[in-house]
N, C-alpha and C positions, 0 to 999 in steps of 0.2 A: 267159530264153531259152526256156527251158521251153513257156511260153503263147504264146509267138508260135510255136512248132513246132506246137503243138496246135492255132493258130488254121489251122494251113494243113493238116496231116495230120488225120484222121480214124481212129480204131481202126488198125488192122490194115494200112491199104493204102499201097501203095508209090508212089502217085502223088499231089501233092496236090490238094485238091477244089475249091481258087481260086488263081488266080494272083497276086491283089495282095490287100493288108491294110492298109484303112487306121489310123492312127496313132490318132486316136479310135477307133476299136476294138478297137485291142491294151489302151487303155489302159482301155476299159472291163472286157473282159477279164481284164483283171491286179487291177482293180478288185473283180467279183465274186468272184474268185478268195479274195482278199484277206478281204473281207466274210464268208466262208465258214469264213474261219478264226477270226473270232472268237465264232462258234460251238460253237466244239471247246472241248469241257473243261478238258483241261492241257494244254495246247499245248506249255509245254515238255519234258514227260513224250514228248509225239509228235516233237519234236524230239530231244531222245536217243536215241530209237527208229531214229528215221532216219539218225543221224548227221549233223543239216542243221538250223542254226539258224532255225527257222519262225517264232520269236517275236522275234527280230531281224527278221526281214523284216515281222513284221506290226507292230510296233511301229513299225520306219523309214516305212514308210507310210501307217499312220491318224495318223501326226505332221505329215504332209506336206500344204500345201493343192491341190487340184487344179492351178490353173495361178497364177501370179506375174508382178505385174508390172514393168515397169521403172521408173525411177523419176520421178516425174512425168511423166507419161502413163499412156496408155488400153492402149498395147502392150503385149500379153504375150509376156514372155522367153521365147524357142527354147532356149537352153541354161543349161547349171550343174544342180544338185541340190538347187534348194530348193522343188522343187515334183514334184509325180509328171508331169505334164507333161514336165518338160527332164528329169527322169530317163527316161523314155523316148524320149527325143531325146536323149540320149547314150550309152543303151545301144545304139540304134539306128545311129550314129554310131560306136561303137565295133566293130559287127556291121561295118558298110560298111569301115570301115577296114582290117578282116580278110579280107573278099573274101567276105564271108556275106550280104549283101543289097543290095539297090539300092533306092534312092529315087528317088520323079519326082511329084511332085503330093500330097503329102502320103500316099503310100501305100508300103507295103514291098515288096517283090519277092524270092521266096529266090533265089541264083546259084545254078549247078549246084554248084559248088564246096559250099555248104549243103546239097543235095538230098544228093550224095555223101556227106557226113559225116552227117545222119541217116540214110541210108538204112544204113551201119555200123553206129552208134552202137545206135539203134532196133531192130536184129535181132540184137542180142548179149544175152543170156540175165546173163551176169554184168554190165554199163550195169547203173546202180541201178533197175530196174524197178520196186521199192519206193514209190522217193519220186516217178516217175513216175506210178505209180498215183494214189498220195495225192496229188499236185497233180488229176491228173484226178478225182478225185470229187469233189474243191472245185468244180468248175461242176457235177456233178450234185445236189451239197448246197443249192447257191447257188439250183440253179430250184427247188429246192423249196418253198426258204421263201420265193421267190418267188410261188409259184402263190396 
């Protein structure tokens, strides 16, 4: 949930800087994110640290193939969790079902109801700021070795 807040807030400010997000780009996104971490040293030393399993997360993911298909055929599965695909179509899924986003064309939309709760969450000093950071230098990690 993390990276799709990021994909729509920017630093500091209280509005966000696009209004939809498409689903191929969250999940690139989450991707780079991901990619970033297997960079880092001890990961699970940084996991301790945070108190937030990093190496569960990055293990469940570089396990996983991009998208899956159905079973004879060319169609690729929308949902389940065998792929980082339908994992992000059910996380998304599970967002909407909470009243945290809207879908319409393969793209996200935060509710107000979303906006409200980071706009809390986001300016509370004790919110793990921590691991907030450390997700966000993973996209600054990420262009780097990109460049």
């Amino acid at each position: 949930m993390h990276v799709l807040v990021t994909e729509f807030y920017r630093e500091a400010v209280h509005e966000t800087f696009r209004l939809k997000l498409s689903k191929d780009r969250l999940l690139e996104s989450v991707e780079t994110k991901v990619k970033a971490m297997a960079g880092l040293e001890d990961l699970e030393s940084i996991s301790e640290e945070y108190h937030f399993n990093f190496k569960t997360i990055y293990d469940l993911w570089t396990s996983l193939p991009k998208s899956e298909f159905k079973d004879d055929s060319d169609e690729i599965k929308q949902r389940g969790v065998g792929s980082k695909r339908t994992l992000v179509n059910e996380t998304v899924k599970f967002m909407r079902k909470q009243g945290l986003v809207e879908e319409h064309d393969n793209a996200i939309y935060l509710t107000d109801r979303c906006k409200a709760i980071i706009a809390v969450a986001y300016n509370r000093s004790d919110v793990q700021s921590e691991i907030s950071d450390f997700i966000d230098s993973l996209s600054r990690q990420g262009a780097r070795e990109d460049a």
